[in-house]
N, CA, C, O and CB atoms as a CASP TS submission, in Angstrom:
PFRMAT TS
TARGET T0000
AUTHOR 0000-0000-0000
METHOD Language model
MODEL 1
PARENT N/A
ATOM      1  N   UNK     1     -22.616  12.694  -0.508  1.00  0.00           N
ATOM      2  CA  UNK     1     -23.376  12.747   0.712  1.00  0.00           C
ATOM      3  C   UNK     1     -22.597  13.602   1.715  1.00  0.00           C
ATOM      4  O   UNK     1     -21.416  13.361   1.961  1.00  0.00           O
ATOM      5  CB  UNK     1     -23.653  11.318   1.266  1.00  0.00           C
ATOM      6  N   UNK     2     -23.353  14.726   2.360  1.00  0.00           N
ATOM      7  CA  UNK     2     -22.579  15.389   3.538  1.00  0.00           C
ATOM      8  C   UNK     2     -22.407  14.659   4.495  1.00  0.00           C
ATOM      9  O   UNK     2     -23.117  13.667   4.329  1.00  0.00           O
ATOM     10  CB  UNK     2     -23.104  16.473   4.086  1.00  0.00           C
ATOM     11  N   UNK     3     -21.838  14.593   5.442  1.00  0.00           N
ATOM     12  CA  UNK     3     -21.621  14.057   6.804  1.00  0.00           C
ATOM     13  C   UNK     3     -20.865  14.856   7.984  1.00  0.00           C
ATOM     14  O   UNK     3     -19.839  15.312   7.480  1.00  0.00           O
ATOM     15  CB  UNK     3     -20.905  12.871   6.602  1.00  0.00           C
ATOM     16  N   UNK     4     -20.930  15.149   9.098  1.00  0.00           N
ATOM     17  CA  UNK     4     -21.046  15.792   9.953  1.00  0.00           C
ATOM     18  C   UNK     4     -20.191  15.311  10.651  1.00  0.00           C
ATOM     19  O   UNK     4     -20.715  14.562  11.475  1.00  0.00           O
ATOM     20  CB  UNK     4     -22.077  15.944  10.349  1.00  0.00           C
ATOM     21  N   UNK     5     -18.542  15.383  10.798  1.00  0.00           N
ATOM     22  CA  UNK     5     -17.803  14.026  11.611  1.00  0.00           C
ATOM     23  C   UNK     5     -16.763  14.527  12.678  1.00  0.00           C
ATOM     24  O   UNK     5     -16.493  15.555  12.057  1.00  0.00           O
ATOM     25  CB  UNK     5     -16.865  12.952  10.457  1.00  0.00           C
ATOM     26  N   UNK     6     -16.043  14.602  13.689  1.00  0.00           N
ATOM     27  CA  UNK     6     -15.029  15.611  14.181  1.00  0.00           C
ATOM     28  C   UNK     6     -13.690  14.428  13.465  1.00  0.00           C
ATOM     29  O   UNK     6     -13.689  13.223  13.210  1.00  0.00           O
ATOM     30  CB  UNK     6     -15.096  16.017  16.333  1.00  0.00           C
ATOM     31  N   UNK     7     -12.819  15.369  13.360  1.00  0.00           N
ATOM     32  CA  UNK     7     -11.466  14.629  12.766  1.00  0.00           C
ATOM     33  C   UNK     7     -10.328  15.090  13.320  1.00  0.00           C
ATOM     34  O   UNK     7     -10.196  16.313  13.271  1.00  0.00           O
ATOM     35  CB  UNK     7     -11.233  14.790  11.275  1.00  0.00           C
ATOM     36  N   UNK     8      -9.307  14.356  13.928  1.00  0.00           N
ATOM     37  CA  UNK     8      -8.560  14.425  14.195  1.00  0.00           C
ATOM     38  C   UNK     8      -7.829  15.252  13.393  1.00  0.00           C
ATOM     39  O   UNK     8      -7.674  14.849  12.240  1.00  0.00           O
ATOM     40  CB  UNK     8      -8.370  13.555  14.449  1.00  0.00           C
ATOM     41  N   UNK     9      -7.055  16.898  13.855  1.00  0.00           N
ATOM     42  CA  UNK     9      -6.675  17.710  12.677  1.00  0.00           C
ATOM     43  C   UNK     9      -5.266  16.961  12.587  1.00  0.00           C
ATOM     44  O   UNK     9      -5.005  16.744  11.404  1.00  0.00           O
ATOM     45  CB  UNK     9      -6.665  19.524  12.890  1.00  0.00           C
ATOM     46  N   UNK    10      -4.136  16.431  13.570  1.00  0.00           N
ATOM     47  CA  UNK    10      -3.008  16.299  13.363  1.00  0.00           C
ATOM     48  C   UNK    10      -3.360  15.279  12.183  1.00  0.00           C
ATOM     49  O   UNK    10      -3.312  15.697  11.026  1.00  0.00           O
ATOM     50  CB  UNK    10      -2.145  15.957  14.580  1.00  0.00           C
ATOM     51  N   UNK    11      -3.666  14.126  12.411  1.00  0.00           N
ATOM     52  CA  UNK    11      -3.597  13.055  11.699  1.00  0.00           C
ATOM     53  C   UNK    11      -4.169  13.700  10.391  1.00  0.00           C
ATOM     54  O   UNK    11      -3.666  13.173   9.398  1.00  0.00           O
ATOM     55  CB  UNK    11      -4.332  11.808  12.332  1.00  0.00           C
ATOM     56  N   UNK    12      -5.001  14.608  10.121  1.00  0.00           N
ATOM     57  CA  UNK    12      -5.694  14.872   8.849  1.00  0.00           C
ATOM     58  C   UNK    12      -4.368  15.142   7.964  1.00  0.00           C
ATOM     59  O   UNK    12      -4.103  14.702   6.845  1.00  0.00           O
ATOM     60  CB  UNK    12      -6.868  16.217   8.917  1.00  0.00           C
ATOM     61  N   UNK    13      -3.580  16.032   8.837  1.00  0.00           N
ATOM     62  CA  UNK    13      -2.545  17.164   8.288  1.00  0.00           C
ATOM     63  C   UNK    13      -1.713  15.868   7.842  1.00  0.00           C
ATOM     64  O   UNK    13      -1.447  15.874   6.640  1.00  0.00           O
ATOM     65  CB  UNK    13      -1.698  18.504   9.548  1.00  0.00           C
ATOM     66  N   UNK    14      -1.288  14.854   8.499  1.00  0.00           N
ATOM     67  CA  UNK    14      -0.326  14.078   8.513  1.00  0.00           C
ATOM     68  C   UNK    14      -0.665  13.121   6.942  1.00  0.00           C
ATOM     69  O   UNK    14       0.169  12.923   6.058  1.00  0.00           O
ATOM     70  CB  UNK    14      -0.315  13.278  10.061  1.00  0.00           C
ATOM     71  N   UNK    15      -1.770  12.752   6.942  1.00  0.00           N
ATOM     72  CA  UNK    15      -2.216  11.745   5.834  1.00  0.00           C
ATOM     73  C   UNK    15      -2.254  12.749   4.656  1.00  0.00           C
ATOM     74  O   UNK    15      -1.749  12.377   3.597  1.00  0.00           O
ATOM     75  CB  UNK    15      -3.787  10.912   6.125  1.00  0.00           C
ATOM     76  N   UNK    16      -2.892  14.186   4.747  1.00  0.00           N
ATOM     77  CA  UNK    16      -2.460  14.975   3.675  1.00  0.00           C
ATOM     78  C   UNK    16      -1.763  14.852   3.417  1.00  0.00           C
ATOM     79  O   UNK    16      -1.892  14.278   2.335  1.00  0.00           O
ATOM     80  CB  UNK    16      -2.395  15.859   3.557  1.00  0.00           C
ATOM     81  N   UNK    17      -0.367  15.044   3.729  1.00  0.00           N
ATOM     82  CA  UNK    17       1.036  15.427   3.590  1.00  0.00           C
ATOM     83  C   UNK    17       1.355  13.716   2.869  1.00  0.00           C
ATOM     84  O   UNK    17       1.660  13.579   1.684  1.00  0.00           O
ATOM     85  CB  UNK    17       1.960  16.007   5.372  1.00  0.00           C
ATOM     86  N   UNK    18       1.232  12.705   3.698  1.00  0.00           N
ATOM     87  CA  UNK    18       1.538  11.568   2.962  1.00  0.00           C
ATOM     88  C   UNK    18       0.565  11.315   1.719  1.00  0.00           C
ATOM     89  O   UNK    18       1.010  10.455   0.959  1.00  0.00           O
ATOM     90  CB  UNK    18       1.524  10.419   3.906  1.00  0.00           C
ATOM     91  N   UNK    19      -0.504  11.794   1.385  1.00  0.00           N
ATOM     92  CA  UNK    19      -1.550  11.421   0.061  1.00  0.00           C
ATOM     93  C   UNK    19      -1.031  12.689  -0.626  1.00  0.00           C
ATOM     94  O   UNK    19      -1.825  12.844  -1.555  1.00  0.00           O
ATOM     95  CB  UNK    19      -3.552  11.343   0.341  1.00  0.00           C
ATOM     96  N   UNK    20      -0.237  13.566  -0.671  1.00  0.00           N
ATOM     97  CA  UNK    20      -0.274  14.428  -1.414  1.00  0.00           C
ATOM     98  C   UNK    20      -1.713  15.791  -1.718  1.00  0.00           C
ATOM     99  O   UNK    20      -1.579  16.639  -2.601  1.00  0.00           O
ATOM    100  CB  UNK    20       0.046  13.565  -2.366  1.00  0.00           C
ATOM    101  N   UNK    21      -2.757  15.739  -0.968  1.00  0.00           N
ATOM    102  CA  UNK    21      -3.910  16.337  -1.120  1.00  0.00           C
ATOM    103  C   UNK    21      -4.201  17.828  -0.541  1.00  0.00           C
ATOM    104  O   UNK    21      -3.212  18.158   0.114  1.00  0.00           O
ATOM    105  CB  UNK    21      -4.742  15.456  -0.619  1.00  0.00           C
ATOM    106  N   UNK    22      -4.714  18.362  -0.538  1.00  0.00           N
ATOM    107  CA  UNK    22      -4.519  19.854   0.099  1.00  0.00           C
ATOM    108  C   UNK    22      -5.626  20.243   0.680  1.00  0.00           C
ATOM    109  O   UNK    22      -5.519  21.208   1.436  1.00  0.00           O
ATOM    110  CB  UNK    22      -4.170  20.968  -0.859  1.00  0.00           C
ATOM    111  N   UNK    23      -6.930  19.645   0.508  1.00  0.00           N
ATOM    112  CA  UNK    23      -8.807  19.799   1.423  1.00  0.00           C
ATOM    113  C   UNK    23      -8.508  18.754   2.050  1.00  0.00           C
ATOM    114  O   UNK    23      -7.873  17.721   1.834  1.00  0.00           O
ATOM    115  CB  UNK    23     -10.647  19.606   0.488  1.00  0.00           C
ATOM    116  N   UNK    24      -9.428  19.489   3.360  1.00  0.00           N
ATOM    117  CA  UNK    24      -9.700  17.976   3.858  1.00  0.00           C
ATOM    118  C   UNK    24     -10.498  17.188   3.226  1.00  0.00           C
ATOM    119  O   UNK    24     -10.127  16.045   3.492  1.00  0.00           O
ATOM    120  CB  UNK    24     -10.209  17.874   5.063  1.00  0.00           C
ATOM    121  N   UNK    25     -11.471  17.159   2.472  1.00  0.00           N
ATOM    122  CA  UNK    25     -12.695  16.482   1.621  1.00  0.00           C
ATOM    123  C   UNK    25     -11.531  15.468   0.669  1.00  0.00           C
ATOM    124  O   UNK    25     -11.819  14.282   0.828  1.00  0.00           O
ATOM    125  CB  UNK    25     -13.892  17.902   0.471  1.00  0.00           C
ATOM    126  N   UNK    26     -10.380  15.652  -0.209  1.00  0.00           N
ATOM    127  CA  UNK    26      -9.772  15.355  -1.081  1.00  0.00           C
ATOM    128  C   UNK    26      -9.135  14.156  -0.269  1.00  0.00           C
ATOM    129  O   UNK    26      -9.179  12.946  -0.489  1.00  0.00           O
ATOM    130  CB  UNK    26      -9.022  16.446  -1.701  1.00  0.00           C
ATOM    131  N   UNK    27      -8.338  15.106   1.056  1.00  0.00           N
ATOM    132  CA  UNK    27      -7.915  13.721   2.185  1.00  0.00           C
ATOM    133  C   UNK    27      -8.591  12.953   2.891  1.00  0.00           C
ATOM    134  O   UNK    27      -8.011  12.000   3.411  1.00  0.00           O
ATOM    135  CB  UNK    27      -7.244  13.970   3.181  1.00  0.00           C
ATOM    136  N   UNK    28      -9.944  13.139   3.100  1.00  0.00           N
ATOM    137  CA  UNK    28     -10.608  12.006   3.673  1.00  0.00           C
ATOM    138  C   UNK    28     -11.233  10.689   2.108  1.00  0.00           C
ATOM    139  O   UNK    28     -11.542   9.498   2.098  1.00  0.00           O
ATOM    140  CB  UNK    28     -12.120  12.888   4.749  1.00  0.00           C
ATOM    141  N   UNK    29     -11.186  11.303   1.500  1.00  0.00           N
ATOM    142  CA  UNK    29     -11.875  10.355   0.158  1.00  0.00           C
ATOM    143  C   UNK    29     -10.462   9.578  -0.768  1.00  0.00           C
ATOM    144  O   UNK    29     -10.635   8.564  -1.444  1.00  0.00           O
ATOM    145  CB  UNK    29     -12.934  11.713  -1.195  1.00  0.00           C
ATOM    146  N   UNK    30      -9.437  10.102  -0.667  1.00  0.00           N
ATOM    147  CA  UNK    30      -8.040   9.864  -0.812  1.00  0.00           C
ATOM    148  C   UNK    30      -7.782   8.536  -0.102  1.00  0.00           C
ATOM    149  O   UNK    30      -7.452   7.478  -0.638  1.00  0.00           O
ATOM    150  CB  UNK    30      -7.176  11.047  -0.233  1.00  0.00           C
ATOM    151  N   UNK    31      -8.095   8.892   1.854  1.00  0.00           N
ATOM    152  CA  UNK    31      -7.453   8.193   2.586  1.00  0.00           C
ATOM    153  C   UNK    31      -8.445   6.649   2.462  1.00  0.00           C
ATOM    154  O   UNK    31      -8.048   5.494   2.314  1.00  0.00           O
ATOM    155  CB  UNK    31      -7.261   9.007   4.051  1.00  0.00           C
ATOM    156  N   UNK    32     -10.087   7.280   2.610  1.00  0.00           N
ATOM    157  CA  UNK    32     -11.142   5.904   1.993  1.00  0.00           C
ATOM    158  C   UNK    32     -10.539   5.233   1.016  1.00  0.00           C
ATOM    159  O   UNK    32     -10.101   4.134   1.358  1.00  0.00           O
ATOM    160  CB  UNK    32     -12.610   6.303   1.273  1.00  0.00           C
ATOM    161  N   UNK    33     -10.381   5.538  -0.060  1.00  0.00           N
ATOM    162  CA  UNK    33      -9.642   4.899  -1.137  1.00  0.00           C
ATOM    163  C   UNK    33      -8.654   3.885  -1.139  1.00  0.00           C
ATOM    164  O   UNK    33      -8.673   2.727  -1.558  1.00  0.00           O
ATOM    165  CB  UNK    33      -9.120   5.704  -1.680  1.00  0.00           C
ATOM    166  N   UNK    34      -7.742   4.605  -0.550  1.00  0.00           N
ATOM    167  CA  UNK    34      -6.914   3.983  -0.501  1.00  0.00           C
ATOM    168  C   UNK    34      -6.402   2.682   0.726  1.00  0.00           C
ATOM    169  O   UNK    34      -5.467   1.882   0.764  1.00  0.00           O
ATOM    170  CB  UNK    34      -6.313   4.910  -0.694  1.00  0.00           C
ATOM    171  N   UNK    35      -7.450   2.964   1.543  1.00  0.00           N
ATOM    172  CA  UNK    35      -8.161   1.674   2.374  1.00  0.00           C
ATOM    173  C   UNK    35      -9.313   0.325   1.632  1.00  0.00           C
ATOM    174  O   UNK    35      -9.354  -0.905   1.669  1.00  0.00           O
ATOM    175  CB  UNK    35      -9.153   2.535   3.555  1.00  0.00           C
ATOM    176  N   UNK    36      -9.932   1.167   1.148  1.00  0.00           N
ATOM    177  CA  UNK    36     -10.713   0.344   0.295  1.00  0.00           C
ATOM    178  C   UNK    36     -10.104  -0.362  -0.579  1.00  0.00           C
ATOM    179  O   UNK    36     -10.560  -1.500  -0.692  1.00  0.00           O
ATOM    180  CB  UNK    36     -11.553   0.959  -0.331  1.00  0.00           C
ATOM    181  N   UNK    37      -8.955  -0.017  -1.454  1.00  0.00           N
ATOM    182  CA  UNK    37      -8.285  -0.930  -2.227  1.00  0.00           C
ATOM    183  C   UNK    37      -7.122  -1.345  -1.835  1.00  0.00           C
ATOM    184  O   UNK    37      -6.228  -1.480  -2.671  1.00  0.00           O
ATOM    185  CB  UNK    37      -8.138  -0.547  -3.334  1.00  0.00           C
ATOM    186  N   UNK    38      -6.898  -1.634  -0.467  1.00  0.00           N
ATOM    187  CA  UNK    38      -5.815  -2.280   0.573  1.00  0.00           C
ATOM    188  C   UNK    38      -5.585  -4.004   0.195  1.00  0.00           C
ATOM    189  O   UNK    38      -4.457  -4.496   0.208  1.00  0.00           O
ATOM    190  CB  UNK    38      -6.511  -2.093   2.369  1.00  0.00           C
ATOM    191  N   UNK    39      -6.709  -4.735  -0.105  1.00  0.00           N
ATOM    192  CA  UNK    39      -7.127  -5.906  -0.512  1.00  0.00           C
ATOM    193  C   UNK    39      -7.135  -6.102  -1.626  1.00  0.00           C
ATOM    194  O   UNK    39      -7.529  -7.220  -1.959  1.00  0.00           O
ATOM    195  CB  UNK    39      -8.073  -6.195  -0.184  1.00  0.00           C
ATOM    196  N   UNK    40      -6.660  -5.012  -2.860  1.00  0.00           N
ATOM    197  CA  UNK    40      -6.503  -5.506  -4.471  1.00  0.00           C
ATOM    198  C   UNK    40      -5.071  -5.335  -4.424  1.00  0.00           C
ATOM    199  O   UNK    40      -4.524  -6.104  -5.215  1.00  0.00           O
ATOM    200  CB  UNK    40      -7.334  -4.530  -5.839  1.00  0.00           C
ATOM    201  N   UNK    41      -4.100  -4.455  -3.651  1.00  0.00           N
ATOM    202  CA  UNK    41      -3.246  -4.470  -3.569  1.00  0.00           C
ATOM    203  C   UNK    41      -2.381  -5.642  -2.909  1.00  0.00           C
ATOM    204  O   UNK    41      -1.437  -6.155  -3.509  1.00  0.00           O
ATOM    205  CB  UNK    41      -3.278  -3.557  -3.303  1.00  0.00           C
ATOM    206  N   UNK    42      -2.664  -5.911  -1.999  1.00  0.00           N
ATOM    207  CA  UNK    42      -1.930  -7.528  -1.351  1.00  0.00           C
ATOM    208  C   UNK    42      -2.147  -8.373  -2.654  1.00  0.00           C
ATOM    209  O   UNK    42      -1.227  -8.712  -3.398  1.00  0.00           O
ATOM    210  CB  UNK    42      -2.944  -8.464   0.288  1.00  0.00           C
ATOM    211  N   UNK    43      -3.622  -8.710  -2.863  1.00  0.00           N
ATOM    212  CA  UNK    43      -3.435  -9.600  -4.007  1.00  0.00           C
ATOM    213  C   UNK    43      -2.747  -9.394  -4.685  1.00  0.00           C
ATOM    214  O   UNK    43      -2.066 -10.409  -4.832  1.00  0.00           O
ATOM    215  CB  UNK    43      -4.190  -9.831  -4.670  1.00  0.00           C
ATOM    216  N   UNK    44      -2.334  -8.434  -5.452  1.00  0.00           N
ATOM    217  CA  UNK    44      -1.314  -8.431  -6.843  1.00  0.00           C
ATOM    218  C   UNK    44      -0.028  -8.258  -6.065  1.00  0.00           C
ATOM    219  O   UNK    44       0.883  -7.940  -6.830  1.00  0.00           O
ATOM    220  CB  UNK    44      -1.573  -7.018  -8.154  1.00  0.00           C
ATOM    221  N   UNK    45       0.354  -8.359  -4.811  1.00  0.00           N
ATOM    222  CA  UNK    45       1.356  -8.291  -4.371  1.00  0.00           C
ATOM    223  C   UNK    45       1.600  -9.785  -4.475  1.00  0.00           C
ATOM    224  O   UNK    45       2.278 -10.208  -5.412  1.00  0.00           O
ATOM    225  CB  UNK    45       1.415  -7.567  -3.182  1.00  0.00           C
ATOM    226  N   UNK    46       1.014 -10.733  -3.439  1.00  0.00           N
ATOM    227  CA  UNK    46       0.964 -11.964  -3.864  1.00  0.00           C
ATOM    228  C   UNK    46       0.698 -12.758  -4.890  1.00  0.00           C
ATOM    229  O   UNK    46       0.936 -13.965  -4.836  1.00  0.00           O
ATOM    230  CB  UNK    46       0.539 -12.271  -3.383  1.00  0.00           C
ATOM    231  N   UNK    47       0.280 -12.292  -5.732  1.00  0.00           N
ATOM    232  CA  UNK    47       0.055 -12.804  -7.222  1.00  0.00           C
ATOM    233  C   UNK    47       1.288 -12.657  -7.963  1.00  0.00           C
ATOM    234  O   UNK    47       1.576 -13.691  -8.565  1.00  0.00           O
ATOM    235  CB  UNK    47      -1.089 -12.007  -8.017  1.00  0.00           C
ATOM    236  N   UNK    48       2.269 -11.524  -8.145  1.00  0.00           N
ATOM    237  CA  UNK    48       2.971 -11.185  -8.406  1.00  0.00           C
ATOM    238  C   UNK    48       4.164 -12.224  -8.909  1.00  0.00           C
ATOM    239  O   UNK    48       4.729 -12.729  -7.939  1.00  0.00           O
ATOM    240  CB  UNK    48       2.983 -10.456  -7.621  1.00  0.00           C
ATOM    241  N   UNK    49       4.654 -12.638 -10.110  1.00  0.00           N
ATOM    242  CA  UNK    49       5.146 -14.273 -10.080  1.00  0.00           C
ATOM    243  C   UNK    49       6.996 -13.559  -9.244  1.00  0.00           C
ATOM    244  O   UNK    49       7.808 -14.360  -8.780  1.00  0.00           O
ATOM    245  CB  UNK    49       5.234 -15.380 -12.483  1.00  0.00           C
ATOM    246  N   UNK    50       7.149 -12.662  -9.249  1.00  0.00           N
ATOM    247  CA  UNK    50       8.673 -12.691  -8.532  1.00  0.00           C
ATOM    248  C   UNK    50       8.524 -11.910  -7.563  1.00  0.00           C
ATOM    249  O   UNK    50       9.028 -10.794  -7.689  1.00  0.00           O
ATOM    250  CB  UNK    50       9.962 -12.207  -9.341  1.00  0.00           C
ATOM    251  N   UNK    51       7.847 -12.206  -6.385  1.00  0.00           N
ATOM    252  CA  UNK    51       7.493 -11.357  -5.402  1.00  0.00           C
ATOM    253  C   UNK    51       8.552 -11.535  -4.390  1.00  0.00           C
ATOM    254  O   UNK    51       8.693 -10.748  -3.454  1.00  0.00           O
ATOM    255  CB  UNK    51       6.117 -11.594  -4.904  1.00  0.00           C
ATOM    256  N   UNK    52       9.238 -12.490  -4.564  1.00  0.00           N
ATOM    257  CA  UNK    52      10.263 -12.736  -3.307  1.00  0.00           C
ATOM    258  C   UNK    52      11.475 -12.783  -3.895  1.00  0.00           C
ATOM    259  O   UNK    52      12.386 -13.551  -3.586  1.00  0.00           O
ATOM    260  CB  UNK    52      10.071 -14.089  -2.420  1.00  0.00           C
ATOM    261  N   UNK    53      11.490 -11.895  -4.813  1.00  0.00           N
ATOM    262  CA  UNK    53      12.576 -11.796  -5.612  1.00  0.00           C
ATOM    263  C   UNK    53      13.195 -12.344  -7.311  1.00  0.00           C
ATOM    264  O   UNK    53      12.543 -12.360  -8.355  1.00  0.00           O
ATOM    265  CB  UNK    53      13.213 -12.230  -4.765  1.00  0.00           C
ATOM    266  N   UNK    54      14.413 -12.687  -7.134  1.00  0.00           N
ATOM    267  CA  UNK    54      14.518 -13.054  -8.557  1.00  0.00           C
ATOM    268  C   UNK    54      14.184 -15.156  -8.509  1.00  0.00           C
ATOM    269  O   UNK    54      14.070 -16.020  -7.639  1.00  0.00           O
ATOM    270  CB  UNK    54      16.512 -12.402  -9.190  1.00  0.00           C
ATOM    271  N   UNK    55      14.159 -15.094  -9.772  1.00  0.00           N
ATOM    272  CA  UNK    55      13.108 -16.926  -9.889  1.00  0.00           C
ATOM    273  C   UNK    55      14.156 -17.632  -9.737  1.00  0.00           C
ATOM    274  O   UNK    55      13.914 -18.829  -9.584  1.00  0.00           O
ATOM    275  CB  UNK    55      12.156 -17.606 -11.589  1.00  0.00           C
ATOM    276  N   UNK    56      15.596 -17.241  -9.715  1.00  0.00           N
ATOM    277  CA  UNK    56      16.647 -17.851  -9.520  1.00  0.00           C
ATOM    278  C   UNK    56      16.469 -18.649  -7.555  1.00  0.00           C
ATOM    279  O   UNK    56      17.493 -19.226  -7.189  1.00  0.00           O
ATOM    280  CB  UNK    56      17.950 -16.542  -9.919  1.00  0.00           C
ATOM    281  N   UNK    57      15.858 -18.640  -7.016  1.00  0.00           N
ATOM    282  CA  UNK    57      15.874 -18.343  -5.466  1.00  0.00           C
ATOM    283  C   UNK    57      14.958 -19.936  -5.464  1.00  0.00           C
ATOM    284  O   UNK    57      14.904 -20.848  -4.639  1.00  0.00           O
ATOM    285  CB  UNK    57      14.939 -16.485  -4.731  1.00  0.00           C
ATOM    286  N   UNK    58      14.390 -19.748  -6.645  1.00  0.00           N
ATOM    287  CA  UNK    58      13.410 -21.249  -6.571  1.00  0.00           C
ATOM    288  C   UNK    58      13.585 -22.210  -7.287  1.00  0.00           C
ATOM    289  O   UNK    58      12.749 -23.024  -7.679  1.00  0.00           O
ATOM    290  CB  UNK    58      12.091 -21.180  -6.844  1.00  0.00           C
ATOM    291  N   UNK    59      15.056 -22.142  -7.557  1.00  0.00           N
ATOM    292  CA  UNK    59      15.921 -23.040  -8.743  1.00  0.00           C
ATOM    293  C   UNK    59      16.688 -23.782  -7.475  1.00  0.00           C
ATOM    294  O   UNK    59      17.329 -22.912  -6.885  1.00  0.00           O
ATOM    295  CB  UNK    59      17.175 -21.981 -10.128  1.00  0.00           C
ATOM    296  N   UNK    60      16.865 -25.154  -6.801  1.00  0.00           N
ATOM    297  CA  UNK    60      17.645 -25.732  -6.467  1.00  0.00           C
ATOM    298  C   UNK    60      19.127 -25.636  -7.052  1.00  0.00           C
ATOM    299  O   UNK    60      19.995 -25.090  -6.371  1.00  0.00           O
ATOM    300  CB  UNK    60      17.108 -26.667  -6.503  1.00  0.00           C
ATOM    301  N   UNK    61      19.401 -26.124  -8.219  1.00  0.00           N
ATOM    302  CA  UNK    61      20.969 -26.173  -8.734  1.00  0.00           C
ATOM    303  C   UNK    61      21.591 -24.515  -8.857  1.00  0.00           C
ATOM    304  O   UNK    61      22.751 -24.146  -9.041  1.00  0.00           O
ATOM    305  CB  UNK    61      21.023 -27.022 -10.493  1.00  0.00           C
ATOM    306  N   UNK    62      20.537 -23.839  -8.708  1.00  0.00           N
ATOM    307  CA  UNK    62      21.256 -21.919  -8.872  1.00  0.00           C
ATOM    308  C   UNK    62      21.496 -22.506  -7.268  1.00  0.00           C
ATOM    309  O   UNK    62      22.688 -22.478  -6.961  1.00  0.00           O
ATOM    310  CB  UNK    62      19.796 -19.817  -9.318  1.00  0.00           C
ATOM    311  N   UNK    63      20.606 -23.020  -6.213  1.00  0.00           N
ATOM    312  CA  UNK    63      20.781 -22.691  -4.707  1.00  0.00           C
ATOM    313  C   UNK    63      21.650 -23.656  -4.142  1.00  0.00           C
ATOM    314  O   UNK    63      21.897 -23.551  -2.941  1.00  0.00           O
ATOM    315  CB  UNK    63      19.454 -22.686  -3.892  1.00  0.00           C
ATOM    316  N   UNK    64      22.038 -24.361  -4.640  1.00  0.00           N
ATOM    317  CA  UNK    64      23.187 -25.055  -4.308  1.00  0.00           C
ATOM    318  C   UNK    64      24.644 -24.803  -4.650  1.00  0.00           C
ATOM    319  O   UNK    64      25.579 -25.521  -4.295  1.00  0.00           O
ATOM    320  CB  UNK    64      22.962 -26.095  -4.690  1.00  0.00           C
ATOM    321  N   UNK    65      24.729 -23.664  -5.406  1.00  0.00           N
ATOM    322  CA  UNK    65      25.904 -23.184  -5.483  1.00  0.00           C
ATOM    323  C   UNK    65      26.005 -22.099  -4.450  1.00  0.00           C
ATOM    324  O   UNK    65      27.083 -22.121  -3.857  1.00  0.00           O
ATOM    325  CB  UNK    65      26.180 -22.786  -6.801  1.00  0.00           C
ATOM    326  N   UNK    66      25.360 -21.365  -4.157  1.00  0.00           N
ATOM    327  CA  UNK    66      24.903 -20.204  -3.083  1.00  0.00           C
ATOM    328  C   UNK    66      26.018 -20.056  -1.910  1.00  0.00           C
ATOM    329  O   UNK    66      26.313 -20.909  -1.072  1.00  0.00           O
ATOM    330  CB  UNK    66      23.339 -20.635  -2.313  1.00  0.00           C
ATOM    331  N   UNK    67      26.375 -19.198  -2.013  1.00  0.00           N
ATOM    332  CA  UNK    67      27.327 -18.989  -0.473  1.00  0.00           C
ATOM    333  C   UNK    67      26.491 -19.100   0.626  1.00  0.00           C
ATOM    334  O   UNK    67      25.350 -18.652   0.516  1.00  0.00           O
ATOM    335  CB  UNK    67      28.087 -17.451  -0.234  1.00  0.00           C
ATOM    336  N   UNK    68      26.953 -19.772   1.994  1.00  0.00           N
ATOM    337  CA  UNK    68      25.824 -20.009   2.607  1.00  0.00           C
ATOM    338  C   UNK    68      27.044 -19.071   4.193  1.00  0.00           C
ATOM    339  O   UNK    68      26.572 -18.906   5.318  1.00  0.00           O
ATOM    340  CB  UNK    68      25.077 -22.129   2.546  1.00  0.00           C
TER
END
């Protein structure tokens, strides 16, 4: 679908440069994207079984030896 939109050129240039993309068409559908799947990403961040590190951290007797 065409659409007709004014865009901020700095920020275009800027999110290019961070998405790696070189059109603006590539960086605006890039930058959608990667908004749109902002919410599958947290999940598997939080899903993730060692997200806060190593499983040692949720072992009492490893955390009671622990330098404090």
């Amino acid at each position: 679908m065409k659409t007709m939109i004014d865009l901020d050129d700095e920020m275009l240039a800027r999110a290019a440069r961070e998405l790696g993309t070189r059109t603006k068409r590539d960086t605006v559908n890039a930058a959608l994207a990667y908004v749109a799947e902002r919410a599958e990403r947290v999940a598997d961040i939080l899903a993730a079984e060692h997200r806060f590190g190593s499983p040692d951290l949720a072992d009492p007797e490893v955390m009671a030896g622990a330098r404090r």
